[in-house]
GUTOR-346905 format. One record per residue: residue in three letters; z negated, x, y of N, C-alpha, C, CB in turn. Coordinates in steps of 0.05 Angstrom, whole numbers, plus 5000, padded with zeros to 4 digits. Glycine has a CB too. Layout:
BEGIN
ALAZXYZXYZXYZXY/...
END
This chain:
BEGIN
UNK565152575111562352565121560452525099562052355142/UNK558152555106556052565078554852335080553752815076/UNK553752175059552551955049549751935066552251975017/UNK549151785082547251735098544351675081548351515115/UNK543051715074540351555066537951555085539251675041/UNK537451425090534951405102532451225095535551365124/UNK530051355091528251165077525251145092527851265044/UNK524950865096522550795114521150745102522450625131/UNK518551025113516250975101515351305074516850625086/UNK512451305079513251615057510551605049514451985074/UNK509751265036507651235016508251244984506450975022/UNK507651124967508051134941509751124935507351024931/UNK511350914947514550864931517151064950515550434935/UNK515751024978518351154995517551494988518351055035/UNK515551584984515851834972517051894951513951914968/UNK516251754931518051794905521451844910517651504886/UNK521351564919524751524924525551764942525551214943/UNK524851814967527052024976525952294961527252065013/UNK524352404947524552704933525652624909521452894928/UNK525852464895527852394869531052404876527152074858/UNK531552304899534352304919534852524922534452194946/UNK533152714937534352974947533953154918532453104978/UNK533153164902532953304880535853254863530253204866/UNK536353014867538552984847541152904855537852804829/UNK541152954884544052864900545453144909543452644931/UNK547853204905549253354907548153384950552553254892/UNK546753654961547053624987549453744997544953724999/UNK551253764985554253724990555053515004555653694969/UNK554653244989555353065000553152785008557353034984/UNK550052845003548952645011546652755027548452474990/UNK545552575054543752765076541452555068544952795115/UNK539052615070537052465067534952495083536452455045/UNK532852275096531852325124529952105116533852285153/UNK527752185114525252085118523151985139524552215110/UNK523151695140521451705169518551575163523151495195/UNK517251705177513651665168512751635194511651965150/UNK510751515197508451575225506951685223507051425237/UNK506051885200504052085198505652325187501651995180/UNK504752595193506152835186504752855153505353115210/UNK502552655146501552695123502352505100499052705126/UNK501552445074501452405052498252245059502152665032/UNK498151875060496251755064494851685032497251535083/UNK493051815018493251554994490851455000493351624959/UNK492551195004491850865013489250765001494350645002/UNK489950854965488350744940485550894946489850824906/UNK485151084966482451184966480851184988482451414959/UNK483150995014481651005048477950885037483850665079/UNK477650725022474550625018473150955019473950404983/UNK473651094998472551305000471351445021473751414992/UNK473851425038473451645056472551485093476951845054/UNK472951225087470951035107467751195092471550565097/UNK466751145074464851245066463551505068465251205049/UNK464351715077464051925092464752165062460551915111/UNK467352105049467752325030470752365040467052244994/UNK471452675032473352815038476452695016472153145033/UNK477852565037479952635008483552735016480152284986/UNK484652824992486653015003489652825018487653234974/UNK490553065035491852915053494053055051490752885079/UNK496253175025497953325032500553315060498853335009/UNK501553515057502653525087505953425068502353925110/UNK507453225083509353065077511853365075509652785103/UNK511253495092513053805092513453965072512053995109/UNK510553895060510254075041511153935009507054175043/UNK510653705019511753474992514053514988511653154995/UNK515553465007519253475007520053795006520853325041/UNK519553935003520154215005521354264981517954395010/UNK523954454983525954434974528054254947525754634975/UNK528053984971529453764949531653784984526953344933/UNK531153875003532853865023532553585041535653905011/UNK530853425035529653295047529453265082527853355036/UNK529553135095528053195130526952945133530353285160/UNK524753015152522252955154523052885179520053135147/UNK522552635198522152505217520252345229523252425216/UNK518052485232515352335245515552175266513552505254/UNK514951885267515351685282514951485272517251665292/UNK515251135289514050975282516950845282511550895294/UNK517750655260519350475266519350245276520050455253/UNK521250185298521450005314522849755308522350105332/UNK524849785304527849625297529849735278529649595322/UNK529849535261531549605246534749315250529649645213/UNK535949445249539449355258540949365228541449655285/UNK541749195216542949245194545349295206542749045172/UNK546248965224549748975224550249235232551448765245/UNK549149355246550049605268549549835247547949645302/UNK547849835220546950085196545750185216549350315178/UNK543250165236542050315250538550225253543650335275/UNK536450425251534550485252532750545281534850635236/UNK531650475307530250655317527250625311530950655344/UNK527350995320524151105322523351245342523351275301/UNK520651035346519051235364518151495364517351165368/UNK518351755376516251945367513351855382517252265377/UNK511752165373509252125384509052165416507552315370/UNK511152245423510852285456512951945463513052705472/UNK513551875454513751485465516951535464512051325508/UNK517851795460521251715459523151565445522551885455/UNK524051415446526051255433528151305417526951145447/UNK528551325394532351495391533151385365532851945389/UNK535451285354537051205336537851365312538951145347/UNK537551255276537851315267540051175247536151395266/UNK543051355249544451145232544551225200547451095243/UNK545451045184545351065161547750895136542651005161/UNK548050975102548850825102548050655079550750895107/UNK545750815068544050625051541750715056544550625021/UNK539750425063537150485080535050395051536750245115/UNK532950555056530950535033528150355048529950885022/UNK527050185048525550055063522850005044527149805072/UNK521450155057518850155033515550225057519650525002/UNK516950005080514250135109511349945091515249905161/UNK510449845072507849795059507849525074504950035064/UNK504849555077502849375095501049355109502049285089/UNK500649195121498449235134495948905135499749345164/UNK493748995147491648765138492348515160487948885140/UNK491848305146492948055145490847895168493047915111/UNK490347765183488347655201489147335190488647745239/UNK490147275184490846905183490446785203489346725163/UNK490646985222491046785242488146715262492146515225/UNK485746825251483346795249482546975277482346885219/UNK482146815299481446965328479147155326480546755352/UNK479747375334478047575341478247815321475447455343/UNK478947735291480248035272480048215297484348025256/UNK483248235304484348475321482648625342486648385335/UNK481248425350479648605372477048655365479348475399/UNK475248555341473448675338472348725313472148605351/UNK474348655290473948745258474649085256476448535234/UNK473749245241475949475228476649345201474449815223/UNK478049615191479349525163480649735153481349295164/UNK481149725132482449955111484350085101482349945096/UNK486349965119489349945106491050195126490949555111/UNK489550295136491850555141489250795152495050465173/UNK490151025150489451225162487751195199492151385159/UNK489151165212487151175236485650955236488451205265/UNK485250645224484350485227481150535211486150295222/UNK482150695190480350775169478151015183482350905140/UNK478951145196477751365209475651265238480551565217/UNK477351125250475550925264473450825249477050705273/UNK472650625235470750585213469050735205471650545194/UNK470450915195468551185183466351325213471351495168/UNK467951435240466851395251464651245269467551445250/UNK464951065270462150705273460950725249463850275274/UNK461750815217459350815208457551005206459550755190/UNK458951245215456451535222455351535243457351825225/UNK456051275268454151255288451851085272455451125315/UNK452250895256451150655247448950765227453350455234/UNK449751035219447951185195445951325213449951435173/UNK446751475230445251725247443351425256447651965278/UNK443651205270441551075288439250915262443350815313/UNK440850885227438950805209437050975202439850725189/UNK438351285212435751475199433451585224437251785184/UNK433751395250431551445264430651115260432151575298/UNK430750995236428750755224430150455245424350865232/UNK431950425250433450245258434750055240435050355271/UNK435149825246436849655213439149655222436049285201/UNK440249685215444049685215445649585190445250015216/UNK447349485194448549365177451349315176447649185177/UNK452749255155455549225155456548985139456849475143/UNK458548815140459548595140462748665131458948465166/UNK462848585102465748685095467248265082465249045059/UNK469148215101469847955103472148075078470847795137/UNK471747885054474147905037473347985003476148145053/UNK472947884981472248054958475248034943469447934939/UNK477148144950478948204935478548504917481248184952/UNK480048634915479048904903479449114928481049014873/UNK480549024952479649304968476649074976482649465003/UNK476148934987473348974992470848874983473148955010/UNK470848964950469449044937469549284931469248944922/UNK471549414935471549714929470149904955474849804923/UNK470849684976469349835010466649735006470749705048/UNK466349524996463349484994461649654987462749324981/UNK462349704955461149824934460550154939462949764909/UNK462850204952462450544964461350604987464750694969/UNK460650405011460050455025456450345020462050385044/UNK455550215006453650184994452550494980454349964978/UNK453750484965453250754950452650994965455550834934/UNK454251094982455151334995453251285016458251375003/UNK453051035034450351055057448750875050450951005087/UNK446450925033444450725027442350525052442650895010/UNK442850795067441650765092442150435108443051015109/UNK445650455105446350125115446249915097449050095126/UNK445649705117445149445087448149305087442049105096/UNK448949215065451349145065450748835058453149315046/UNK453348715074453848385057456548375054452948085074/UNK458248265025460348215024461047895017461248405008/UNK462547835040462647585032465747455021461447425055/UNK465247245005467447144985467846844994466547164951/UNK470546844998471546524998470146384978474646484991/UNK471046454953470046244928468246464907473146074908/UNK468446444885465346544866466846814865464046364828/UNK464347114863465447284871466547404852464247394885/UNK469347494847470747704832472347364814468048014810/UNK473447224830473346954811476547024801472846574831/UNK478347174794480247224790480147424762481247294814/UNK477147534758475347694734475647534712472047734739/UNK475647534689474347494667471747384669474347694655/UNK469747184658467347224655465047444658467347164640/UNK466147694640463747884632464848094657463648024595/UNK467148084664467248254691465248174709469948224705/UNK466047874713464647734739461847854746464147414733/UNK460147794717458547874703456748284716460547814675/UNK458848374708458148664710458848694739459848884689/UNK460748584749461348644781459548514799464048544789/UNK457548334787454148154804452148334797452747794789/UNK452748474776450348654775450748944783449248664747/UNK452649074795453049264807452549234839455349334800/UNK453348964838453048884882449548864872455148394903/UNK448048764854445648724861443649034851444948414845/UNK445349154846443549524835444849634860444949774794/UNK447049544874447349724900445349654925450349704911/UNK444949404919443049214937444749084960440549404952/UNK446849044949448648864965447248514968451948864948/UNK449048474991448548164985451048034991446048015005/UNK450847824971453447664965453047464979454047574936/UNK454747294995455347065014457646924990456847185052/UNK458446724984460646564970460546364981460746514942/UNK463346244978464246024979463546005006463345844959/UNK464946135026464546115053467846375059460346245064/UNK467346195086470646195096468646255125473345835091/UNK470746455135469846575163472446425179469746965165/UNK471546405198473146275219474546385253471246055223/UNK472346555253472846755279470946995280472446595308/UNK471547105291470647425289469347585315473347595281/UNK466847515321466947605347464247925343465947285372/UNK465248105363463748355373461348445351462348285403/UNK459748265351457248295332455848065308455048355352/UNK458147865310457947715287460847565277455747505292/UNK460747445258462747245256461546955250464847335234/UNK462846695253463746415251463946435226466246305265/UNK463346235207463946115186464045825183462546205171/UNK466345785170467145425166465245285179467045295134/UNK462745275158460245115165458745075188458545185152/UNK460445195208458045365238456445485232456145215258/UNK455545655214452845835212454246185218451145785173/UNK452946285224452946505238452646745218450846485258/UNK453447045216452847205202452747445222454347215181/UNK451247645227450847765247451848035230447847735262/UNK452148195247453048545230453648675248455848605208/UNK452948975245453549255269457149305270451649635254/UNK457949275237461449345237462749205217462349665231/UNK464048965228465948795214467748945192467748675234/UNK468148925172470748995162472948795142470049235149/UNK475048785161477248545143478948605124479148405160/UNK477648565100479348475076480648415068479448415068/UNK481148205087481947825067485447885065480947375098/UNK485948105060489248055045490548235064491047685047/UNK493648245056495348395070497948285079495848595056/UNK498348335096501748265109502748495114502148085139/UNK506048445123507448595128508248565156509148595110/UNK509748775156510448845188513148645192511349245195/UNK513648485219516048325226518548475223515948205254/UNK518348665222520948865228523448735216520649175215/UNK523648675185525448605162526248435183524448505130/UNK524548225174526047905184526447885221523347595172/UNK525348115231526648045261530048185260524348225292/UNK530648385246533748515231534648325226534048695204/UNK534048115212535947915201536247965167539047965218/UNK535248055166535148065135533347795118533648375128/UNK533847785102533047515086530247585076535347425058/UNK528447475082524847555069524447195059521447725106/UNK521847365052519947115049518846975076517447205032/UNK517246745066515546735092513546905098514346525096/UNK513447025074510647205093511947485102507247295069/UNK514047485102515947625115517547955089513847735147/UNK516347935065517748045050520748035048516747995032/UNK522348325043524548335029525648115001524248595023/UNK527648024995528947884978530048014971530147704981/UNK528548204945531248344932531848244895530448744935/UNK534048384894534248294866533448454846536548244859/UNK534948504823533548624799533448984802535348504768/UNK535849064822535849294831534149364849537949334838/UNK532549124861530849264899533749214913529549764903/UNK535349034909537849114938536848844943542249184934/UNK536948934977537448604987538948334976538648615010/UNK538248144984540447924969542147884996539047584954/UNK541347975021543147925039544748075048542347855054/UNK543548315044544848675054544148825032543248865084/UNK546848805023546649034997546849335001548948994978/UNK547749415026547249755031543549755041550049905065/UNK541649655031538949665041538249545020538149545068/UNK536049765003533549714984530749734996533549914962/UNK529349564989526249544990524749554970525449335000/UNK521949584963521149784943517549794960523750144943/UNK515949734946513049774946512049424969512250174964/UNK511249474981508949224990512048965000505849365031/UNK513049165020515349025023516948895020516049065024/UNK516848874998518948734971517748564957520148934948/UNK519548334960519448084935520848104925519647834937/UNK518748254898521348344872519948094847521048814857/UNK520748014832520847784803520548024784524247564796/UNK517648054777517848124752518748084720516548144752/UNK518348284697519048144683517947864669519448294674/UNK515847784669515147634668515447344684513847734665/UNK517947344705518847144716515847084750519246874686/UNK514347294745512747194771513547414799509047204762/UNK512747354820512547534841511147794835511447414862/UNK511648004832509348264833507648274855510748554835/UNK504248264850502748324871503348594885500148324863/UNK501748544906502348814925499049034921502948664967/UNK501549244910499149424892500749704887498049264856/UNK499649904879500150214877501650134857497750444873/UNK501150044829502950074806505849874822501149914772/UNK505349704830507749524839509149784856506749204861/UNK508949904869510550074886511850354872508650154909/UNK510550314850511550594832514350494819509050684804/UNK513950254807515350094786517450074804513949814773/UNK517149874832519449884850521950084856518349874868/UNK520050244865521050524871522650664846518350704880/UNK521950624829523550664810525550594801522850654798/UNK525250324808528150094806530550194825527349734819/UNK529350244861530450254862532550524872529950084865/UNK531550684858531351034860533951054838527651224846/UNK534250934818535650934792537250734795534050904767/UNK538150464821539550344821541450484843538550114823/UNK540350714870542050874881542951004876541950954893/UNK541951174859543751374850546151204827541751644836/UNK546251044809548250964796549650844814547750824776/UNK549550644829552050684852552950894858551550614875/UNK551951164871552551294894555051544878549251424910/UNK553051514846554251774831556251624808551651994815/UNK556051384792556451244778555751394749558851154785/UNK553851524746551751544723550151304708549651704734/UNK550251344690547451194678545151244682547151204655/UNK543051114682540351174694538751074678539751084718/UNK535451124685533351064664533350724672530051254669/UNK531450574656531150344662528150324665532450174643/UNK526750214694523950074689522749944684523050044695/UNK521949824672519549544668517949454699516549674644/UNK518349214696517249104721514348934710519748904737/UNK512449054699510248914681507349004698510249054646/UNK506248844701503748834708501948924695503148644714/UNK500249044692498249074663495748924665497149384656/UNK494449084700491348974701490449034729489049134678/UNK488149054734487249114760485249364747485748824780/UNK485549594759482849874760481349794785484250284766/UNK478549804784476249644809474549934800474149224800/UNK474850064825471650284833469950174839471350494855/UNK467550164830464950144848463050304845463649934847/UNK464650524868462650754879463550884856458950714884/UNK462251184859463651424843463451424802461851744857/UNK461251234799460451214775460850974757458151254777/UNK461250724771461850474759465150424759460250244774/UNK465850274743468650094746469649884731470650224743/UNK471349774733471849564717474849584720470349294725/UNK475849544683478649524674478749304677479649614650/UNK481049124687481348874681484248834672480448714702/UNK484848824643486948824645488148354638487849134622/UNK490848324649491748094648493548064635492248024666/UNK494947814624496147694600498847724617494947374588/UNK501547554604504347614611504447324625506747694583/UNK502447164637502246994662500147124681501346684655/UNK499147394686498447434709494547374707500547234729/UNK493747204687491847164686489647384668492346934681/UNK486847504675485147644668484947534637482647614688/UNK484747784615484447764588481347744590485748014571/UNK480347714572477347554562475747824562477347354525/UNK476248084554475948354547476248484576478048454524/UNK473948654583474348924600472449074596474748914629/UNK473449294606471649554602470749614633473449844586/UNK467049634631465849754651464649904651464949684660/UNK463650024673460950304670462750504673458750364637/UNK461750724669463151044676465751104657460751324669/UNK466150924647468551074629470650924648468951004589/UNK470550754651472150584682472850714696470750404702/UNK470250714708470151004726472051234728468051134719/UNK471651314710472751524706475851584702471451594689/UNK477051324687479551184678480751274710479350794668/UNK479151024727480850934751481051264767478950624774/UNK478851344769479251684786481651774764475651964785/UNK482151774742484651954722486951764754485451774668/UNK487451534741489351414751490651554789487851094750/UNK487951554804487851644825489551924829485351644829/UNK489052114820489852374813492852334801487652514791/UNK492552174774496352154776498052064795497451994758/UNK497051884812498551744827498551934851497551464831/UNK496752094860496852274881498752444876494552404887/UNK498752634842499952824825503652684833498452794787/UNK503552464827505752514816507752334850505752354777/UNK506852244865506752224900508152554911502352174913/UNK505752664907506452854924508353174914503752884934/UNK509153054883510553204872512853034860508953354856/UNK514552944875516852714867518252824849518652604889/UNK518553104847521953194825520553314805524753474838/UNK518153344800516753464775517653334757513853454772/UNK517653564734520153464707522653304713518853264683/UNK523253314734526553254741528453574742526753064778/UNK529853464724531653754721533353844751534453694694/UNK533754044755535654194777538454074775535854544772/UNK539253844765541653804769542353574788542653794747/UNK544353734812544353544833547753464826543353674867/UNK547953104830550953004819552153034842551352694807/UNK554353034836555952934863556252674865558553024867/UNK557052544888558152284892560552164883558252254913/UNK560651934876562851804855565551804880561751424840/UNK567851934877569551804903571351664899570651954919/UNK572151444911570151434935567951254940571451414955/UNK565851244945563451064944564250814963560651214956/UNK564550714961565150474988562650384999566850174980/UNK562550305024560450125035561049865025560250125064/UNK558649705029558349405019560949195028555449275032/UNK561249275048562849135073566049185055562449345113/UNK565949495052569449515034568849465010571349825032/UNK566749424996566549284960567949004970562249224941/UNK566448814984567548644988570148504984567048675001/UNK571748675012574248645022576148734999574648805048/UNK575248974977576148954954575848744936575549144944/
END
């Protein structure tokens, strides 16, 4: 029978991983099956954009995987079953059906974080996936059309991490029309350098933003939110920032996570509890090299994915493989199509004294954008035509063991 793979999820890292798989696995002997909830190619790194009312590309996941032998399974994952090696997914018509496997690739991202904070869910939007993003975008072209018959409208983005300053800053830019406020737990961009901080106060104040700090929202209701203090902030369309979580799925399987419900994997991406199952991009608590947790970020999911793309196949084939670096560099910050800020950080995680802003930023982070789309939606580029066979016989985890 042929080597099962199956890999959840078909963003940054789970794209990479299964067209690097099917490119270089003998389909003799290994089947590979992709499961997504969108028939498309989401990039994540640009939903601000396109909340903002600009076009951006959406390749078709069909067309990505095309001839690495790949299959494509549109649906949502439900449950994942280690003991049993089984997967189900929903389709879009609500059917239910099982996918077994015998090394699972687990790379489903994230999604935005509420802390718990009443009212997010029912009346914030936010950025972190495709229809949530589109929702948004539509409330803000109602919110634009009623500012240009001389109405005040406004928007309220809870969170200044780098997605929302980056939703701020573009949606500022792109509809001048709405007034924006972004508000910050503590001083804004406080994770910046000085002269970032610096250039990132004078971009919110040339967009005509207004900055709120050192204020903590508390609940979230219809047309305003709660803050710590009891004071009130009123706005036409909430949008939540304030961080990301992951989906329960891992840790309701039984697999070993964090508390915030991440994978535990090791230096390969394999579980520490289930070694026929790698995780790889938001999912994963991977230890960089530098001995810290990797944030949850586009470069983190590349690097992953790499780990653990080059740790399956040397099992599966018993080849040698490339080796990745698990290194952090910096943070790339858009604001709006013309500004940006490099920030790059030291080998503890902390902002260097030095960054580069203004349009060459700019311009940097759009390069970056384009590779990461480039090289996403073209997984086997400059990977040679040679597909291995499998080492025999491969054992499952269960017979490594018992050996």
């Amino acid at each position: 029978m042929k080597h099962r793979i199956v890999v959840l999820g078909a963003g940054y890292a789970g794209a990479y991983a299964a067209g690097n798989l099917g490119r270089r696995l003998s389909p003799a002997d290994a089947e590979i099956t992709v499961v997504n909830a969108e028939p498309d190619f989401v990039q994540r790194l640009r939903l601000h954009q396109f909340v903002a009312g600009q076009e951006i590309d959406a390749p078709k996941l069909a067309d990505v995987f095309a001839g690495t032998g790949v299959r494509l399974r549109v649906g949502r994952v439900t449950t994942v079953d280690p003991a049993r090696r089984v997967v189900a997914v929903a389709g879009a018509d609500g059917e239910e059906g099982e996918l077994g496997y015998d090394t699972l690739v687990y790379t489903l991202g994230s999604r935005v974080a509420d802390h718990g904070v009443p009212g997010v869910a029912e009346h914030a939007f936010d950025v972190t996936g495709r229809p949530s993003a589109l929702r948004l975008r539509q409330r803000l072209d109602e919110l634009e059309h009623q500012a240009g018959r001389g109405e005040d409208r406004s928007v309220l983005v809870v969170g200044d991490g780098l997605t929302g300053i980056e939703t701020a800053t573009e949606v500022a830019e792109s509809r001048p029309g709405l007034s924006v406020t972004l508000v910050a737990r503590g001083e804004l961009g406080a994770r910046l350098s000085a002269g970032a901080r610096g250039h990132l106060r004078r971009a919110c104040d040339r967009l005509g933003i207004t900055v709120v700090e050192h204020t903590v929202v508390e609940a979230v209701e219809p047309t305003r939110v709660r803050c710590a203090d009891g004071t009130f902030l009123a706005s036409d369309a909430i949008v939540w920032t304030a961080g990301f979580a992951v989906d329960p799925i891992a840790a309701a399987g039984g697999l070993e996570v964090t508390d915030d419900g991440r994978i535990v994997v090791d230096g390969s991406m394999r579980s520490v509890s289930h070694p026929d199952v790698y995780a790889a991009g938001d999912a994963a608590y991977a230890i960089g090299d530098n001995g810290l947790p990797l944030p949850m970020s586009c470069a983190s999911a590349g690097y992953t994915g790499m780990r653990a793309t080059d740790a399956i196949l040397r099992h599966l084939t018993g080849r040698k493989t490339g080796h990745t670096s698990l290194t952090y560099h910096g943070n790339h910050i858009s604001l709006g199509r013309r500004d940006g800020i490099l920030q790059m950080v030291d080998g503890e995680g902390i902002a260097k004294p030095t960054f580069l802003g203004g349009r060459k930023a700019a311009r940097i982070k759009a390069g970056i954008l384009r590779m990461s789309l480039w090289t996403t939606s073209h997984p086997t580029f400059g990977i040679p035509k040679r597909q291995h066979r499998l080492a025999a016989p491969v054992l499952t985890p269960a017979e490594q063991a018992a050996a």
